[in-house]
C-alpha positions as CSV (number, residue, x, y, z in Angstrom):
1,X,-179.6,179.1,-126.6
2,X,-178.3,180.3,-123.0
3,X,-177.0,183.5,-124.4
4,X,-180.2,184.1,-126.6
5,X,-182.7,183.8,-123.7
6,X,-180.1,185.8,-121.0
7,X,-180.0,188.6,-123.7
8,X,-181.6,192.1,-124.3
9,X,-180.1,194.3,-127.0
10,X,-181.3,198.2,-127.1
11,X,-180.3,200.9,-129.3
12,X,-181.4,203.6,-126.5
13,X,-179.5,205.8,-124.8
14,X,-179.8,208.8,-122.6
15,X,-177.3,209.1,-119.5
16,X,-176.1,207.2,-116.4
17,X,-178.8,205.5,-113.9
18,X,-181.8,207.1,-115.9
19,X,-180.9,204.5,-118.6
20,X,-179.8,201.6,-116.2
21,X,-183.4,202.0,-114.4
22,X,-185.4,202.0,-118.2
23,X,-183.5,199.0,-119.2
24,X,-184.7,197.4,-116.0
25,X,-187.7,198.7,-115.7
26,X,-188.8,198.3,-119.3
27,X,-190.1,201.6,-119.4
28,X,-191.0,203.0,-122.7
29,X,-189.8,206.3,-123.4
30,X,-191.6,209.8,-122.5
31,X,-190.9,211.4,-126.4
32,X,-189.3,210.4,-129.7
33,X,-185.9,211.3,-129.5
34,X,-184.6,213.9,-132.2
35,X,-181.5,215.7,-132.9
36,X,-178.4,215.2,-130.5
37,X,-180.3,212.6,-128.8
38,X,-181.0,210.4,-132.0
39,X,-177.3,210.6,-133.1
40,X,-176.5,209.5,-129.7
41,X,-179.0,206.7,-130.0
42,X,-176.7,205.8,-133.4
43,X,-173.3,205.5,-131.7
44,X,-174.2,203.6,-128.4
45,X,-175.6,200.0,-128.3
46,X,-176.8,198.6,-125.2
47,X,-176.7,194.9,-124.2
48,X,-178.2,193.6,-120.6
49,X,-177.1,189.8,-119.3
50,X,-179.2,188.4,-116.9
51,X,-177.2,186.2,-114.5
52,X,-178.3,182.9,-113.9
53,X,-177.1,180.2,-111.4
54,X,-173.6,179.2,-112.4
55,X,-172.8,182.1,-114.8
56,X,-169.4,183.4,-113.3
57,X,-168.1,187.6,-114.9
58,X,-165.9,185.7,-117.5
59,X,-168.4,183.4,-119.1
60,X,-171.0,186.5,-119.1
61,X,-168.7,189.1,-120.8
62,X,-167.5,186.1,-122.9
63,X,-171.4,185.7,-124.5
64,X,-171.2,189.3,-124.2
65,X,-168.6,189.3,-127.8
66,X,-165.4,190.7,-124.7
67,X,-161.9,189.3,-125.7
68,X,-160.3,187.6,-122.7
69,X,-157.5,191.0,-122.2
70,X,-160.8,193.1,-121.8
71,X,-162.3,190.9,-119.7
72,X,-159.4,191.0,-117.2
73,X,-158.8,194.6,-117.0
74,X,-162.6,194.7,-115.6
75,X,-162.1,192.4,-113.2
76,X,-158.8,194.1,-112.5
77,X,-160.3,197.4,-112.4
78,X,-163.3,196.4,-110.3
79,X,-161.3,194.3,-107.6
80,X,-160.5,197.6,-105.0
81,X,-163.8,198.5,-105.0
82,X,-166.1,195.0,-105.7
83,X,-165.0,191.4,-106.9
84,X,-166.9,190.7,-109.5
85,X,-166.3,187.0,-108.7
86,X,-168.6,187.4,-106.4
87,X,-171.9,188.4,-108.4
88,X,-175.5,187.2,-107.9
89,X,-178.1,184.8,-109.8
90,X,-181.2,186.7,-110.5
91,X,-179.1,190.0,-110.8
92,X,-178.5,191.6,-114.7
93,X,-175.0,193.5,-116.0
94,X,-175.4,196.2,-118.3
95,X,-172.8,196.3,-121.4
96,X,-172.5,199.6,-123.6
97,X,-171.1,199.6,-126.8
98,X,-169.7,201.7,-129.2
99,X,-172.2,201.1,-131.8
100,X,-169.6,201.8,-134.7
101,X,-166.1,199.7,-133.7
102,X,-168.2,197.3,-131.0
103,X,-165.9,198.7,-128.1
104,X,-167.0,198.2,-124.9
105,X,-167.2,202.1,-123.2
106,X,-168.9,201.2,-119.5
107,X,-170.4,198.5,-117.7
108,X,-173.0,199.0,-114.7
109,X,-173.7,195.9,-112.7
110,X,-175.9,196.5,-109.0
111,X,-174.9,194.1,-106.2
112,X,-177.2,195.6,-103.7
113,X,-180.1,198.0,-103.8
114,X,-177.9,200.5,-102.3
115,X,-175.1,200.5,-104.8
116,X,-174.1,200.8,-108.5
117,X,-170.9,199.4,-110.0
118,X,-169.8,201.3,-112.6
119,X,-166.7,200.4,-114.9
120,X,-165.9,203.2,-117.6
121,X,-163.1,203.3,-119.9
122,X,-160.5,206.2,-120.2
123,X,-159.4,205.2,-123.6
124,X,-156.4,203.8,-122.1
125,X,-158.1,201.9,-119.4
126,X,-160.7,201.9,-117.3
127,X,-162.1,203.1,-113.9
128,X,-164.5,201.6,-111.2
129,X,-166.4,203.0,-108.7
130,X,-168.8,201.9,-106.6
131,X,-171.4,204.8,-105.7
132,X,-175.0,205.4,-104.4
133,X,-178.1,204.5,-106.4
134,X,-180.0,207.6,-106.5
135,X,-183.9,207.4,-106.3
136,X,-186.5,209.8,-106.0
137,X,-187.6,209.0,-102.4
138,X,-190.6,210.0,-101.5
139,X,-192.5,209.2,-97.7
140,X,-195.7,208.2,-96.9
141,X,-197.8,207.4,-93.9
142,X,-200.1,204.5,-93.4
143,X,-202.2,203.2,-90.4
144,X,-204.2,200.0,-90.0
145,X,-206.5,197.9,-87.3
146,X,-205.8,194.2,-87.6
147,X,-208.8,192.0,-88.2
148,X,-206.3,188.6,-88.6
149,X,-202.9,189.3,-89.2
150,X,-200.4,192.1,-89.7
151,X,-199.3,190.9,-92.9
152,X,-202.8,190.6,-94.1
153,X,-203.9,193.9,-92.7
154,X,-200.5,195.5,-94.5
155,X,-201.1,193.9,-97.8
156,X,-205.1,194.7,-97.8
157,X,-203.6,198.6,-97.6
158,X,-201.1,198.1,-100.5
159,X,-198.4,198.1,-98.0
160,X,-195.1,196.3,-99.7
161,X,-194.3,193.5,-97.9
162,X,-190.7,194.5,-97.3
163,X,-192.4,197.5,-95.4
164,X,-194.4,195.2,-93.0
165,X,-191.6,193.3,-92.4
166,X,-189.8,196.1,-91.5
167,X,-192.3,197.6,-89.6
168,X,-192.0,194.4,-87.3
169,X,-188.5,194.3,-87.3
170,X,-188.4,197.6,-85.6
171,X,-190.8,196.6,-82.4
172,X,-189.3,193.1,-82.0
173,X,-187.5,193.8,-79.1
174,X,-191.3,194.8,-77.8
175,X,-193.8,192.5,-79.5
176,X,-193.8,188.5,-80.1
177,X,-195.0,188.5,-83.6
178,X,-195.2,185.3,-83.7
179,X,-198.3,184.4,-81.0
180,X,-199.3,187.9,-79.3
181,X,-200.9,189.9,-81.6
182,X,-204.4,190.3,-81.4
183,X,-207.6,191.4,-83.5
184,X,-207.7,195.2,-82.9
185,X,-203.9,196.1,-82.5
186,X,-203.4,198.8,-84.6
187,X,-200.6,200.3,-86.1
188,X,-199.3,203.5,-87.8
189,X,-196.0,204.4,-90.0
190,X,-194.1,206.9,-91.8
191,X,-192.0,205.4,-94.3
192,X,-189.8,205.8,-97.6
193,X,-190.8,204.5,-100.8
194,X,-188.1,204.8,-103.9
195,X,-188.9,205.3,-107.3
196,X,-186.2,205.2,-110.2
197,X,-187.5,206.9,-113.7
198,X,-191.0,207.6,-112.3
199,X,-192.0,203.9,-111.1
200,X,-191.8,202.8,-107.8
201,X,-189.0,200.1,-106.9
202,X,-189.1,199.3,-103.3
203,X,-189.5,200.5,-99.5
204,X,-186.9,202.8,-98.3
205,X,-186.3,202.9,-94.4
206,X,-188.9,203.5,-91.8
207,X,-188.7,206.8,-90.1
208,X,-191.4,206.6,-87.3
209,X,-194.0,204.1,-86.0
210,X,-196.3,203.4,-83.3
211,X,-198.0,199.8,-82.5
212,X,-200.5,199.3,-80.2
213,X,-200.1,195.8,-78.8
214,X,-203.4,194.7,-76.3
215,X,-203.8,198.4,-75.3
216,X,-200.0,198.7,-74.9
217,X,-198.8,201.6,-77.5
218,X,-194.8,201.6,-78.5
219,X,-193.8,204.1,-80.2
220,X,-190.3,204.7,-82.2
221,X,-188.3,206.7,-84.2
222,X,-185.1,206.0,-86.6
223,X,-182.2,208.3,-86.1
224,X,-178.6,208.4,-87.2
225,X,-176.1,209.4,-84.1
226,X,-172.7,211.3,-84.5
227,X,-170.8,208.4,-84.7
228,X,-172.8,207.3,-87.6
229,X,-175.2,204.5,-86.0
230,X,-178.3,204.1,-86.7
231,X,-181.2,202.8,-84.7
232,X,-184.7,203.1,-83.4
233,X,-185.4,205.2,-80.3
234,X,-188.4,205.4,-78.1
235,X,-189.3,209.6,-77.7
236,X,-187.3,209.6,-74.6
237,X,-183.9,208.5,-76.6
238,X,-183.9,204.9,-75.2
239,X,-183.2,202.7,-77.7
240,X,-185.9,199.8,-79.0
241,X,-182.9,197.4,-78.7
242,X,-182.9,195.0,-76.1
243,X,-180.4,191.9,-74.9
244,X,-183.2,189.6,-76.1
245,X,-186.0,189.5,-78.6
246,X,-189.1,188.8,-77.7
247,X,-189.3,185.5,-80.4
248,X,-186.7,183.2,-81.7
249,X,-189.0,183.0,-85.3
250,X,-188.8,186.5,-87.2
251,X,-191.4,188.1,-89.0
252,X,-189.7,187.9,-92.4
253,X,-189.7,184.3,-92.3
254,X,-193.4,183.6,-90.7
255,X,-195.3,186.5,-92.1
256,X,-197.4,184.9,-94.9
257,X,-197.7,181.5,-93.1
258,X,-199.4,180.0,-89.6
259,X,-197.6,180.5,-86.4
260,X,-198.7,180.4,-83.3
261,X,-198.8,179.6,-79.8
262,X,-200.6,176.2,-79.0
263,X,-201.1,173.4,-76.5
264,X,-198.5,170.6,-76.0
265,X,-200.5,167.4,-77.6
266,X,-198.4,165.3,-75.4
267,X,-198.7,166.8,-72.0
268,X,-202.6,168.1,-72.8
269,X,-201.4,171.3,-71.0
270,X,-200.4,175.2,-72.2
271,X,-197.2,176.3,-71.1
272,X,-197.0,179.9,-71.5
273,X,-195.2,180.7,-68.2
274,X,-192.3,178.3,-68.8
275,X,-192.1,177.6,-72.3
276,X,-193.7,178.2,-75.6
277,X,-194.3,175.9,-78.1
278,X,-194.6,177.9,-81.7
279,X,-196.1,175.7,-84.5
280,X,-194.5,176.7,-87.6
281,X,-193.5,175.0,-91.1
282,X,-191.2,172.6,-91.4
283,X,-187.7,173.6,-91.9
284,X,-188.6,178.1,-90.8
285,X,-185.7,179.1,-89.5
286,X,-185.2,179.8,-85.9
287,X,-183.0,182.3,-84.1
288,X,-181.3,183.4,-81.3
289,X,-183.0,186.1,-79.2
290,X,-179.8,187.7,-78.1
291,X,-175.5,187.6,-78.3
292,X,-173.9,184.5,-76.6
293,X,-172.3,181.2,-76.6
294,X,-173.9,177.9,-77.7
295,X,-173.4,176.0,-74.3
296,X,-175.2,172.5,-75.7
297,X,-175.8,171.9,-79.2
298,X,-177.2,167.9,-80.1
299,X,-178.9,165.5,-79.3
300,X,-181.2,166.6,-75.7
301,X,-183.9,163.6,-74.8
302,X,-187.6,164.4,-75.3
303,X,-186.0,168.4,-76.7
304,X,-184.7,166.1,-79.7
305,X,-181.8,168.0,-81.4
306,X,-182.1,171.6,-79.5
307,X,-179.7,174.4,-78.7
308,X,-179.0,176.1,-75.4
309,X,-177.6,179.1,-75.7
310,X,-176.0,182.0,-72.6
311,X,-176.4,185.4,-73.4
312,X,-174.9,186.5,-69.4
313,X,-174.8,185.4,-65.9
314,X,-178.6,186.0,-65.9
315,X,-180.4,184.5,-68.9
316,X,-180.0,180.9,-71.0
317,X,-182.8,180.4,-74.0
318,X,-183.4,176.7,-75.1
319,X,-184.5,176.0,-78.2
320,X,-186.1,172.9,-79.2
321,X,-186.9,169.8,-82.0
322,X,-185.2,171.2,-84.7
323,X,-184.8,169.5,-87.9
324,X,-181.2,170.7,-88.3
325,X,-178.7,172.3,-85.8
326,X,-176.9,175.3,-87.5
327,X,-174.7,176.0,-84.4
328,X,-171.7,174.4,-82.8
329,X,-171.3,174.0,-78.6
330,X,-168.7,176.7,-77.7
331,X,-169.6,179.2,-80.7
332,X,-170.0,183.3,-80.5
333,X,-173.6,183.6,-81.6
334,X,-175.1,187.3,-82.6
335,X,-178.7,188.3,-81.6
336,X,-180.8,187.1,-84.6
337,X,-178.3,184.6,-86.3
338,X,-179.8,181.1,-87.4
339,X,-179.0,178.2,-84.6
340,X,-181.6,175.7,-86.7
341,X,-184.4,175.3,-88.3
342,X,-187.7,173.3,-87.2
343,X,-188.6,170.0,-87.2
344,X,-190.2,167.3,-84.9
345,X,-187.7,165.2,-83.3
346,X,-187.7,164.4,-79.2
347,X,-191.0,164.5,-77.9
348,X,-192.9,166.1,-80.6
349,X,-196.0,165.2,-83.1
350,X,-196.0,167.2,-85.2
351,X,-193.3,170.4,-86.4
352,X,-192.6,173.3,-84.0
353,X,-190.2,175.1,-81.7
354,X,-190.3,174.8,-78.5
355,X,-188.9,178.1,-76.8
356,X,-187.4,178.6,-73.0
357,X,-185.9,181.3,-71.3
358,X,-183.9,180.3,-67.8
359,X,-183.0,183.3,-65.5
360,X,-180.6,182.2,-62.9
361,X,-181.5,178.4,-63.6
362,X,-185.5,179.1,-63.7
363,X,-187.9,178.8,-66.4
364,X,-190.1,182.1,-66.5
365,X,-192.4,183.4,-69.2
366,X,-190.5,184.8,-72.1
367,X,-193.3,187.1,-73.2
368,X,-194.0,189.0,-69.3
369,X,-189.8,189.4,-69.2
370,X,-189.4,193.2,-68.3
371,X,-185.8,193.7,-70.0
372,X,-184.1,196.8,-70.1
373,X,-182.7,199.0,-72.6
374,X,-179.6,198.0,-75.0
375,X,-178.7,201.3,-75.0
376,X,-179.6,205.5,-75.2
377,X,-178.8,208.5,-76.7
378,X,-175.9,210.8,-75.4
379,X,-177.1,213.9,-73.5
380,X,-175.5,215.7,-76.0
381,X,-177.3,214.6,-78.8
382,X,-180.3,214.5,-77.0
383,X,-181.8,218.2,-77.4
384,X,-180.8,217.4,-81.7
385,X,-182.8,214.0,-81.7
386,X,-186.0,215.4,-79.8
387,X,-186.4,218.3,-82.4
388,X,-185.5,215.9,-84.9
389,X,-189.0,213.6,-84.3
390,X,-190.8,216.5,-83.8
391,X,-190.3,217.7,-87.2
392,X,-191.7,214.5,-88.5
393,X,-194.9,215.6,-87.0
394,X,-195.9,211.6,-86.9
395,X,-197.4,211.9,-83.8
């Protein structure tokens, strides 16, 4: 029963990804086949196995009719450039046989968006490699006015989600998502959107964007250095990237529920210019604004279980009733990484995160902090990355 309901067999062929994305995308076919291309349809069969949780390579190329030899020569073959230990649930491997003697001839099996892994035999054995997924990308430039919410305003345009989140992403060093925006922020962006085989699949990266946040416009542009980085840059070359976020809950994991900034039931009183409390749903992960080391990590009276966390000799964030602690005291933490998730232990009624940012000892307001720069680009590359957003003609 597992391997009957995991299973799609096809007699179709035509070559490389153009197949992969019809079997995916169950796309019927433009024109009836005739000549070479129905003779090839004879030889080749087709098989897709969608992997579910638990399935390991072996079982799934066992159901699949591959003898155990065959079975490890893939592996083997696929191990320098991807284990195949390590595929997903929710993901699908692609078998093609020879229709004739049932001999496998290739396998193609995504890990990412980004790359293809594909296994080929030689006739004496068989070669991986892991390559590009080519899509038609094409761009596309959207603006909007929020009325309630970003994500609502986004979706209201046929935005993909992915590209909203995104679009946040990018100005997160500049805008608390979270509480501050307001009806009539407005936004604009030029972005990528891939198709495979004519139908769209997903959004691609985000080349340029402005966001007006209560009559303050940022503006930004992706570019890829010499050195191969690749980041968002304001039109002067300074870089979006700051030490510190401007909110410990990201976009991607509040977007389609209720956040926002409210007053402390217990002490009857806002606290916007030393704290701020961010009701949010039980268990939304939280994260550090910047890189540093967890200084406290337990139990902290009326804070409940909360995190402290250094990022230099200037700045200490505290976050606050969690539900779980995801950090140990004395760990390397990365800007954005998980330190726990919310809850409503300590002094709390109800679940949220209660947020503080110390500079030399002293609580100040988290979303006034003027911060600078992480980084900019070289002079050298300078001249190359103005004419570069020029030629977007975004703005």
């Amino acid at each position: 029963m597992h391997k009957n309901l995991k299973k799609l067999i096809v007699v179709f062929f035509v070559g490389g990804s153009a197949f992969f994305a019809y079997l995916f995308l169950q796309k019927e076919p433009a024109t009836n086949p005739t000549g070479r291309q129905a003779q090839a349809q004879e030889t080749v069969r087709h098989e897709t196995t969608r992997i579910e949780p638990g399935d390991t390579f072996s079982l799934l190329a066992q159901e699949a009719g591959l003898d155990a030899s065959t079975t490890s020569a893939l592996l083997n073959s696929a191990q320098p450039v991807y284990d195949l230990a390590t595929i997903k649930a929710g993901k699908s491997i692609l078998f093609s046989f020879d229709r004739e003697t049932g001999t496998l001839q290739k396998m193609i099996y995504e890990p990412t968006t980004e790359k293809a892994l594909t296994i080929v035999s030689t006739g004496g054995g068989w070669e991986a490699s892991l390559a590009p997924i080519q899509y038609d990308v094409r761009t596309r430039t959207v603006s909007g006015t929020i009325d309630s919410s970003l994500y609502e305003t986004g979706l209201a345009q046929n935005i993909d989600e992915r590209a909203i989140i995104a679009l946040a992403d990018m100005f997160a060093w500049q805008v608390d998502f979270a509480v501050d925006i307001r009806k009539g922020d407005s936004f604009t962006m030029l972005y990528e959107e891939r198709y495979r085989d004519g139908q769209y699949m997903m959004p691609g990266s985000v080349l340029a964007a402005s966001f007006t946040n209560d009559g303050e416009k940022f503006l930004g542009y992706s570019y890829t250095e010499s050195d191969g980085h690749t980041g968002y840059f304001d039109p002067d070359g300074n870089s979006l990237e700051k030490i510190l976020l401007k909110s410990p809950l990201q976009y991607r994991y509040i977007s389609s529920g209720y956040t926002g900034a409210r007053i402390d039931p217990i002490s009857g009183h806002t606290a916007p210019h030393r704290a701020i409390d961010y009701a949010a749903a039980y268990g939304t992960p939280a994260v550090t604004v910047g890189d540093g080391t967890v200084i406290r990590s337990g139990w902290y009276g009326g804070y409940g279980l909360s995190v402290d966390v250094r990022h230099n000799d200037q700045y200490i964030t505290r976050y606050g009733h969690f539900s779980r602690i995801a950090v140990k005291t004395g760990q390397k933490v990365t800007q954005g990484q998980i330190v726990g998730y919310v809850g409503s232990t300590g002094h709390s009624t109800g679940p949220h995160l209660h947020f503080e940012l110390h500079k030399y000892g002293t609580p100040i307001n988290p979303l006034t902090v003027e911060l600078p720069s992480d980084k900019a680009i070289s002079a050298a590359e300078l001249d190359a990355y103005k004419a570069y957003s020029a030629n977007l003609h975004f703005e």
